[in-house]
C-alpha positions as CSV (number, residue, x, y, z in Angstrom):
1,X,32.5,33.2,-91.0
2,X,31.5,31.7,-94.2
3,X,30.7,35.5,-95.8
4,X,33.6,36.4,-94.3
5,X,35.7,34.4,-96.3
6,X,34.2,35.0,-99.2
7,X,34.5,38.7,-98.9
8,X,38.2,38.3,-97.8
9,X,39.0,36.0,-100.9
10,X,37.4,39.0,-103.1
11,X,39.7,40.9,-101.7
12,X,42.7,39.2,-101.9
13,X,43.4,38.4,-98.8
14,X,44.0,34.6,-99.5
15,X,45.7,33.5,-96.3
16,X,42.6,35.2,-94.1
17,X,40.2,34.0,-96.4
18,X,41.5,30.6,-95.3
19,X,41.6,31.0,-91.9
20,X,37.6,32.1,-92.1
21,X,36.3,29.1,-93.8
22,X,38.5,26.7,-91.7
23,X,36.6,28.4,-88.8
24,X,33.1,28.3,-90.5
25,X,34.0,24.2,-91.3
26,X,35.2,23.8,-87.8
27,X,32.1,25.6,-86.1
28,X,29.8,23.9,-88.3
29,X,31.5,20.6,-87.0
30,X,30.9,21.5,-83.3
31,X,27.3,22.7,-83.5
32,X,25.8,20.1,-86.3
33,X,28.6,17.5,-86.2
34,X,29.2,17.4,-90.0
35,X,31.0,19.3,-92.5
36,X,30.7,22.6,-94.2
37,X,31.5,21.3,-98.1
38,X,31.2,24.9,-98.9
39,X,33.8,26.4,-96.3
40,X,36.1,23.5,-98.0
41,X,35.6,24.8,-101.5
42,X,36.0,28.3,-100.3
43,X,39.4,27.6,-98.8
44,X,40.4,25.6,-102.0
45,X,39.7,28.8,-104.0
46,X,41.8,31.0,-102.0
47,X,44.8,28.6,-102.6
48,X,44.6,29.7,-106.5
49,X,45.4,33.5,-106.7
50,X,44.1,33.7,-110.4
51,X,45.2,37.0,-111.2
52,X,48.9,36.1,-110.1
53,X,48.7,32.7,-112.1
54,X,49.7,31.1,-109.0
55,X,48.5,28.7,-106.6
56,X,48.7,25.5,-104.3
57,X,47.8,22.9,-106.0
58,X,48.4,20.2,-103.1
59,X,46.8,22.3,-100.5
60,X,44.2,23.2,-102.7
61,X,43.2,19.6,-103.2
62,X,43.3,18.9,-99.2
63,X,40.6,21.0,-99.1
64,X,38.7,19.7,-101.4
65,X,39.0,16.3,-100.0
66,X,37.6,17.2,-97.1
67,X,34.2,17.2,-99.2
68,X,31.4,14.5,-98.2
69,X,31.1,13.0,-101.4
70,X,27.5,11.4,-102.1
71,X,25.1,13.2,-98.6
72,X,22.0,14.1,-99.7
73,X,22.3,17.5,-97.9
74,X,24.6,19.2,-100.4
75,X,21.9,21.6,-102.8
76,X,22.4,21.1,-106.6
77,X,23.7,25.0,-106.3
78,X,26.4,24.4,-103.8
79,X,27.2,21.2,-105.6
80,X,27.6,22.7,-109.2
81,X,29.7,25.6,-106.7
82,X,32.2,22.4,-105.8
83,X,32.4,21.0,-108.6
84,X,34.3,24.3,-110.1
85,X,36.5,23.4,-107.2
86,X,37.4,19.9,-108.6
87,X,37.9,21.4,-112.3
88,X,40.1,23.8,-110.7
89,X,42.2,20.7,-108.9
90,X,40.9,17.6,-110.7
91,X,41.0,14.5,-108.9
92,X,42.8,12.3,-111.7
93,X,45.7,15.2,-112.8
94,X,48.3,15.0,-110.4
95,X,49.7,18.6,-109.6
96,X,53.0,17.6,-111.0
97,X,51.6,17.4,-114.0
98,X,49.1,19.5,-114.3
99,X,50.1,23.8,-115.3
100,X,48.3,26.9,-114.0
101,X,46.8,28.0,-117.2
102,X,45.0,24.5,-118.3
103,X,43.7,25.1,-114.5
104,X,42.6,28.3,-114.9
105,X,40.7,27.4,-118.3
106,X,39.0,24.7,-117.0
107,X,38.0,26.5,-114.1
108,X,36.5,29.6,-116.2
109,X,34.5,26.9,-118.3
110,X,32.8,25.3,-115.3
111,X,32.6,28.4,-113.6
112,X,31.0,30.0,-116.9
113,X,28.1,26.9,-116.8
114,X,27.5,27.7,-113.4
115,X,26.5,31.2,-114.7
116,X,24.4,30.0,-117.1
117,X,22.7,27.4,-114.6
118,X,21.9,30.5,-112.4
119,X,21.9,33.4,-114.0
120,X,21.0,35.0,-110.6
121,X,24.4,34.2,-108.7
122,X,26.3,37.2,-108.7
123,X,29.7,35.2,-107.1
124,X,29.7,33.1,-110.1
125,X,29.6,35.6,-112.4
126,X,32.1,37.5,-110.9
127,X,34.6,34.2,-110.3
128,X,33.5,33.6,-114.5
129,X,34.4,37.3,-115.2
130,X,38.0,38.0,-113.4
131,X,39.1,34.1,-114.4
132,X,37.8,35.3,-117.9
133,X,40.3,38.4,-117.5
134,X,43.2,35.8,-116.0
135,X,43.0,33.5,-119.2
136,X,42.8,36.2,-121.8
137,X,45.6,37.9,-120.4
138,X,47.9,34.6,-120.6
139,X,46.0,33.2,-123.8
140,X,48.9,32.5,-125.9
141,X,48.8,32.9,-129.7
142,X,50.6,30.9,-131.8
143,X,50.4,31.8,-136.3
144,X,46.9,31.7,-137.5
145,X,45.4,29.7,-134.5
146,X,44.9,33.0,-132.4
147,X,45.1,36.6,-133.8
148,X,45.8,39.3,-131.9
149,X,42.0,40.5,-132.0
150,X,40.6,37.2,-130.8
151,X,43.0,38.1,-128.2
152,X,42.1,41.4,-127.4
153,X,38.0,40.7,-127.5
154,X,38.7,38.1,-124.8
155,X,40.3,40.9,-122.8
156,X,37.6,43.4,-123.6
157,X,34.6,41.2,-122.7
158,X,36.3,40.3,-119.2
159,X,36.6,43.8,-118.8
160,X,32.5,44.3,-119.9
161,X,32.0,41.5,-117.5
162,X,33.4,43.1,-114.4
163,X,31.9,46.4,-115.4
164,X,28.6,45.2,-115.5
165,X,29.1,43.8,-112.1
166,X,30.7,46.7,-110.7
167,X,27.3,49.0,-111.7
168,X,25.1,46.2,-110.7
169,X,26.4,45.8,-107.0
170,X,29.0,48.9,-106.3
171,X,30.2,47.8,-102.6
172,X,30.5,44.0,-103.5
């Protein structure tokens, strides 16, 4: 159900992208009696649609609640995994006051060190790549701070990014 969701949020569909890692956390309740942290930060994701700058905030961090903070059966992988979801919807920023694009930045940071932490992990570097491709498209520019070409080599190394991915693994 997990994989399911996963493949689902790639593909857009957010709502049935929820509904499969509510299922993987509530199977993984009945058969082990504890949670799935990762079925909760995969339904926290699918509450942020990146590529619409749009999302749930308040849902989003319900989700990530749900996370058992301080088990010793959480891998420093799925760990560095959660905490993009906590960037994404920090604990101390109320969603009030928090916007989309500060959110999306500081998700595509995290995300970005997870991709350096393991270089191996191709759903990191393709959450780094398309949230690289959301900022850059919303990246405002203000004088002197932000030329147009800074602007357009964000865009075109998002773009690189995904390409590389999409020749790596074609059917992903």
């Amino acid at each position: 159900r997990f994989t399911i969701g996963l493949l689902t949020l790639h593909n857009f569909q957010y709502e049935l992208a929820i509904e499969m890692f509510e299922k993987a956390e509530a199977a993984e309740m009945s058969e082990s009696g504890r949670s799935y942290p990762m079925a909760m930060w995969g339904a926290a994701m699918a509450t942020s649609q990146i590529l619409w700058q749009s999302s749930d905030c308040e849902k989003g961090k319900k989700y990530l609640q749900r996370i058992p903070i301080g088990v010793d059966w959480i891998t420093e992988k799925e760990n560095a995994y959660i905490q993009t979801g906590f960037a994404l919807y920090p604990r101390g920023i109320k969603c009030a006051e928090d916007e989309q694009f500060a959110r999306e930045r500081r998700f595509m940071n995290v995300m970005e060190n997870v991709t350096k932490l393991y270089p191996e992990e191709t759903e990191a570097a393709l959450f780094h790549a398309v949230s690289s491709a959301a900022v850059a498209a919303q990246t405002p520019c203000i004088g002197k701070n932000c030329p147009k070409t800074k602007k357009e080599n964000q865009k075109k190394k998002a773009i690189n990014e995904l390409r590389t991915l999409e020749k790596k693994l074609p059917t992903h």
